[in-house]
C-alpha positions as CSV (number, residue, x, y, z in Angstrom):
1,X,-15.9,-29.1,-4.7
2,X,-13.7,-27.2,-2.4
3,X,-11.1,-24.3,-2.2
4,X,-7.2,-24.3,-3.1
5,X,-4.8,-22.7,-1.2
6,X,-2.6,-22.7,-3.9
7,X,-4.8,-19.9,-5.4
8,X,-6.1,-20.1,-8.9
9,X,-5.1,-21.6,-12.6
10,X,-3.2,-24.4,-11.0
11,X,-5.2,-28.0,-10.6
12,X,-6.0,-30.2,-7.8
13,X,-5.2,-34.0,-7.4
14,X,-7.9,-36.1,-5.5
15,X,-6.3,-39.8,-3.5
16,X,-8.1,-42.8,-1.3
17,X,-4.8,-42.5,0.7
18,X,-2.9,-40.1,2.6
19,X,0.8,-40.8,0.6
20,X,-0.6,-39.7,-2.9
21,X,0.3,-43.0,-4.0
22,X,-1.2,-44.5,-7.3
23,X,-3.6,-43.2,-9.6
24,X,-5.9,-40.3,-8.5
25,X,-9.6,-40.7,-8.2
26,X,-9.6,-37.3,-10.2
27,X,-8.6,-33.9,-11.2
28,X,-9.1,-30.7,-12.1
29,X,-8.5,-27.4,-12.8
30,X,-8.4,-24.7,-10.2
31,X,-10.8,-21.6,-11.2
32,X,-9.8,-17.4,-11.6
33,X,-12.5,-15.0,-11.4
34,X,-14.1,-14.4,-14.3
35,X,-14.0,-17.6,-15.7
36,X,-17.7,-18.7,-17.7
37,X,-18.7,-22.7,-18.6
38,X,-21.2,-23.5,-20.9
39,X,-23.9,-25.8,-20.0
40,X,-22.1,-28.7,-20.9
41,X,-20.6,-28.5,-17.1
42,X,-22.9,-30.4,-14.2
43,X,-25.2,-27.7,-12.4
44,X,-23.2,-27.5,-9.6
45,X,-20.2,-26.7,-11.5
46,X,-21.8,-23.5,-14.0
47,X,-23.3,-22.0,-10.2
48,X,-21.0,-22.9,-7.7
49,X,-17.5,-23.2,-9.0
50,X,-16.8,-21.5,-12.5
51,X,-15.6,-17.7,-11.9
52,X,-15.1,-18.5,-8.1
53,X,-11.5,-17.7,-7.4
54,X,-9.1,-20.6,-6.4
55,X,-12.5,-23.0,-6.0
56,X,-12.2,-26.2,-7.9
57,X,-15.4,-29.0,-8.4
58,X,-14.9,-32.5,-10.1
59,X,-17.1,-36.0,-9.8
60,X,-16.2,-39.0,-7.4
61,X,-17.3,-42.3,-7.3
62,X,-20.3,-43.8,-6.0
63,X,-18.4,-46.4,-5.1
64,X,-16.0,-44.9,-3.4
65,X,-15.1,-47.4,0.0
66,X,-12.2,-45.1,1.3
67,X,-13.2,-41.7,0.8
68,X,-11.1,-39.3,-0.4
69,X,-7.9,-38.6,1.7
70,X,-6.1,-36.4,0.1
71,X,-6.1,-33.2,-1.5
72,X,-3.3,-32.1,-3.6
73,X,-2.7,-29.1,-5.0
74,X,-0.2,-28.9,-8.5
75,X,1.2,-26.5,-10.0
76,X,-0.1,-25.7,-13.7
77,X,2.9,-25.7,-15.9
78,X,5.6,-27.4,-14.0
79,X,3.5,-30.0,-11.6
80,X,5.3,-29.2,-8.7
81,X,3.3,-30.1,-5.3
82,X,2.2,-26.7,-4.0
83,X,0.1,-27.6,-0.9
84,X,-1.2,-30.7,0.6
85,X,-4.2,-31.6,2.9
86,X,-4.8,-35.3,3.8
87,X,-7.6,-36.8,6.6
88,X,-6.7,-40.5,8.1
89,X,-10.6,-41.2,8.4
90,X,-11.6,-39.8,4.8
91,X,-13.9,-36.2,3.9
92,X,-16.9,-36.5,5.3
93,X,-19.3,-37.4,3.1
94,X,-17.1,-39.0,0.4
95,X,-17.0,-42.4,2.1
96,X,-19.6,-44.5,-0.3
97,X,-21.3,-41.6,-1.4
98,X,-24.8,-41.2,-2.9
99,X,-25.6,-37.7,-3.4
100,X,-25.7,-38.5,-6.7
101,X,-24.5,-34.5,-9.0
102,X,-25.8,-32.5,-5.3
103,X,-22.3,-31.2,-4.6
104,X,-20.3,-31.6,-1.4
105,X,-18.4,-28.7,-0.6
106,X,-15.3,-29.7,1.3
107,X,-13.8,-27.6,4.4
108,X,-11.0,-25.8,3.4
109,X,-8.3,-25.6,5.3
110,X,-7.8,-21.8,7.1
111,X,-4.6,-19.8,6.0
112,X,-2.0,-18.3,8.2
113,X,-0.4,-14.7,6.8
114,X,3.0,-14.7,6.9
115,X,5.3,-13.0,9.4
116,X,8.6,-12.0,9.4
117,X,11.6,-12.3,11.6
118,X,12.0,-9.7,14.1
119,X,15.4,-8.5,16.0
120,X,14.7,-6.9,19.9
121,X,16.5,-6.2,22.6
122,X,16.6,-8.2,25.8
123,X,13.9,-6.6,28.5
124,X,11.8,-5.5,25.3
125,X,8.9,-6.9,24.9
126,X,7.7,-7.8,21.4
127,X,4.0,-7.8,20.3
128,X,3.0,-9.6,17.0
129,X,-0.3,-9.4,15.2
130,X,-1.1,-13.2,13.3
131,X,-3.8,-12.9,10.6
132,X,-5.3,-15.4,8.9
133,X,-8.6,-16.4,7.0
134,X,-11.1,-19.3,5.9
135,X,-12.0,-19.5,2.5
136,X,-15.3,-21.1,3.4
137,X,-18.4,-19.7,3.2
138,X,-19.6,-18.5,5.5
139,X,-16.2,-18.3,7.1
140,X,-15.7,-20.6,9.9
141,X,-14.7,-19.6,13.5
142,X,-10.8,-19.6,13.9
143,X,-8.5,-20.2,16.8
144,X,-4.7,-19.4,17.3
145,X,-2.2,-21.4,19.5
146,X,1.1,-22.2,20.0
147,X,3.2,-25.3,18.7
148,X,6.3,-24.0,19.3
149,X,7.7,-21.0,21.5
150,X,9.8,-19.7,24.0
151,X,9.0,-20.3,27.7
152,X,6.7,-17.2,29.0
153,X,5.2,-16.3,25.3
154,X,1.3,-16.4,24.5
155,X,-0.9,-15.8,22.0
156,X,-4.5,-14.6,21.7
157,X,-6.4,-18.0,21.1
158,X,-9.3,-15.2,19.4
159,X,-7.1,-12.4,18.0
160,X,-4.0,-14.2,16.9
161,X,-1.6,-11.5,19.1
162,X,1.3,-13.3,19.7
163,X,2.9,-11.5,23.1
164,X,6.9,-12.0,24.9
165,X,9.0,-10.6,27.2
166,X,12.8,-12.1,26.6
167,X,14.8,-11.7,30.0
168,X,18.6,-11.0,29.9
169,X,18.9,-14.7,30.3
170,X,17.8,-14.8,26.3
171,X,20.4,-12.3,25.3
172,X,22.1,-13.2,22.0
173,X,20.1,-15.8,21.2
174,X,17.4,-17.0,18.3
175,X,13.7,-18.2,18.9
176,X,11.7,-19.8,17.3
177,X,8.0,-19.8,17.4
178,X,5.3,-21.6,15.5
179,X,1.9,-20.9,15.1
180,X,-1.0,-22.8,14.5
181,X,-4.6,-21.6,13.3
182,X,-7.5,-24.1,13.3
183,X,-10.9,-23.6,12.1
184,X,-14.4,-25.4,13.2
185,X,-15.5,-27.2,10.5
186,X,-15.7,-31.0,10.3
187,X,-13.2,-32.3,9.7
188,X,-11.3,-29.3,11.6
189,X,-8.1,-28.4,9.6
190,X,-5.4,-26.4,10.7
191,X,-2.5,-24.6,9.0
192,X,0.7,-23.2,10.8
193,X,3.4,-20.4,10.1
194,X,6.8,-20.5,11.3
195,X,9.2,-17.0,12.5
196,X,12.1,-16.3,14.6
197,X,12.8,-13.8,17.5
198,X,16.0,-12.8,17.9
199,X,16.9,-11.4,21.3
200,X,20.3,-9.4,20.7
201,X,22.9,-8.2,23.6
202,X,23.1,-5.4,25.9
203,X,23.9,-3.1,23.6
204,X,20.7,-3.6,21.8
205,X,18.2,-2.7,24.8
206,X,18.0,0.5,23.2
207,X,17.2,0.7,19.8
208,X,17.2,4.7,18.8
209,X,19.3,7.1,20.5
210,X,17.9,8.9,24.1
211,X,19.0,13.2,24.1
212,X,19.8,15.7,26.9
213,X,18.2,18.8,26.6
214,X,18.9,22.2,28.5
215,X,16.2,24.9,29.3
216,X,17.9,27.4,31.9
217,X,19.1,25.4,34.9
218,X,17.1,22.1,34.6
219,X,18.3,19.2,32.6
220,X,16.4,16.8,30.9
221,X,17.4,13.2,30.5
222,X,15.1,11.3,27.3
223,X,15.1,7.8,26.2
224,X,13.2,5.2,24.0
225,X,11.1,2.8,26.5
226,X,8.7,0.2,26.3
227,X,5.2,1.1,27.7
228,X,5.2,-0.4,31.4
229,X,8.4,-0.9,31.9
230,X,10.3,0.6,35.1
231,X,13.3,3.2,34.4
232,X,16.1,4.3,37.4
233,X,17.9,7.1,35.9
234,X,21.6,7.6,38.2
235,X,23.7,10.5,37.6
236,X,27.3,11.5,39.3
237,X,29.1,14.4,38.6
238,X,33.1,12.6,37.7
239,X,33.5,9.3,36.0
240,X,35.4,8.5,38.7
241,X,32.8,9.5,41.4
242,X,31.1,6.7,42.5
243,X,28.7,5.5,43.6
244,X,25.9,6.8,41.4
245,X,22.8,8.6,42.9
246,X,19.2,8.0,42.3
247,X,17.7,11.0,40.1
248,X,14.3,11.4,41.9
249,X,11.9,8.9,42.0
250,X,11.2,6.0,39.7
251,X,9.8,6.4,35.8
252,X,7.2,4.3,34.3
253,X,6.8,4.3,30.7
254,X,3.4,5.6,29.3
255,X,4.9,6.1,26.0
256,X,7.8,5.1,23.5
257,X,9.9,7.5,24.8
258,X,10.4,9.0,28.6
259,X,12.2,11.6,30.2
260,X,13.3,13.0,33.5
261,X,13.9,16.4,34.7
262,X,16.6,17.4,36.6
263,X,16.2,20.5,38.1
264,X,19.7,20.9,40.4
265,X,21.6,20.4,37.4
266,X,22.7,23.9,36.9
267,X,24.5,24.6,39.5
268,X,27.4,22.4,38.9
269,X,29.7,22.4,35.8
270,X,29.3,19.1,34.7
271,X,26.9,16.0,35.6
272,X,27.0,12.0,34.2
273,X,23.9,10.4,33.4
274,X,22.4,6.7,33.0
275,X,19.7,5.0,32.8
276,X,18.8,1.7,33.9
277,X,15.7,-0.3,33.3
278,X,14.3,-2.2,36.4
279,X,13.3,-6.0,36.0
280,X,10.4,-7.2,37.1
């Protein structure tokens, strides 16, 4: 017995090989919650399987040299594979069995959420949250990784966070990451989720729209920001006067948005402002 990924009402093709070729040893449908058997069913199958939603439970051979080495996953009406699991050394426990109707419960595979594709600018950094879950029960310990990123990008190997910080070296340009979540069970299984990061160009460092706002003489200068990062802001007083000054002292960014005052403002007619953010 085991768990489909698939999800429920679609039915599960046992193989001795990893291709799928042949005959299968066996197959059967995938239960929705809900569902009742008579007692015509094994044991194992009225208690442990019927009503259990996307579980599945069927008999194997005794006989059984291989061991089962793939699991395949169908769809109901049209047959189409949905999802695939196959182990080079064979289930454990279904090589020559002899535990007679006792069930085996085989490790399902964890499942990654999905994530979408996400735009930032270059000099942002971008935080991602990665769920996922094991249909096992109890649930199995899970660990996160990386298969496939950008150079400089992590990922919590407990929580799943996927962290990066594109340069100005990765403007206009598309990543891709792939992550990979891995439970404990034996035989550990794995499943993996692909997105991309696309850094874009200068223009995008900012993403909403900073302000100037006026109380008597003083100025002040707002912008979006990423927490931690390091903002100059310059100012002249022509477009043509160069070159620009320093406002003050450094800003660094507590919030999503930061300001600076400035306080000499007022006594001049008109005054430029930019602002610049530092690299690291």
């Amino acid at each position: 017995m085991g768990y489909s990924p698939a999800g429920p009402k679609q039915f599960v093709a046992l193989y001795d090989n990893e291709e799928g070729g042949g005959r299968p040893v066996s197959a059967t449908y995938v239960e929705a919650t809900g569902a009742v058997v008579d007692d015509k069913y094994a044991p194992f199958y009225e208690t442990d399987v019927a009503g259990r939603n996307g579980w599945w439970g069927t008999l194997i051979p005794n006989d059984f040299a291989s061991g089962l080495r793939r699991v395949e996953s169908r769809g109901l009406l049209d047959g189409a594979v949905v999802h695939t699991t196959e182990l080079e050394e064979g289930w454990p426990g279904t090589v020559n069995p002899n535990g007679g109707l006792d069930p085996l419960v085989l490790n399902a595979p964890p499942r990654l959420d999905p994530v979408s594709d996400v735009e930032v600018g270059p000099g942002s950094r971008v935080v991602l949250p990665n769920s996922a879950f094991d249909p096992d029960a109890p649930p199995q310990v899970l660990s996160f990784s990386l298969i496939v990123a950008p150079a400089g990008a992590d990922i919590g190997s407990q929580t799943g966070e996927f962290e990066w910080k594109p340069g100005f070296d990765r403007m206009n340009t598309t990543n891709t990451v792939t992550v990979k979540v891995t439970d404990d069970g034996s035989p550990m299984l794995h499943d993996t989720r692909t997105f991309a990061v696309r850094v874009g160009g200068e223009d995008d460092q900012f993403a909403a729209d900073g302000g100037l706002n006026q109380v008597g003489d003083e100025f002040t200068v707002t912008w979006p920001s990423d927490v931690g990062a390091t903002y100059r802001v310059q100012y002249v007083h022509s477009p043509t006067a160069f070159p620009w000054l320093v406002l003050g002292s450094d800003v660094v960014a507590t919030e999503s948005f930061s300001s600076k005052a400035d306080a000499g403002a007022g006594s001049v007619t008109q005054r430029y402002y930019r602002v610049l953010r530092l690299l690291e």
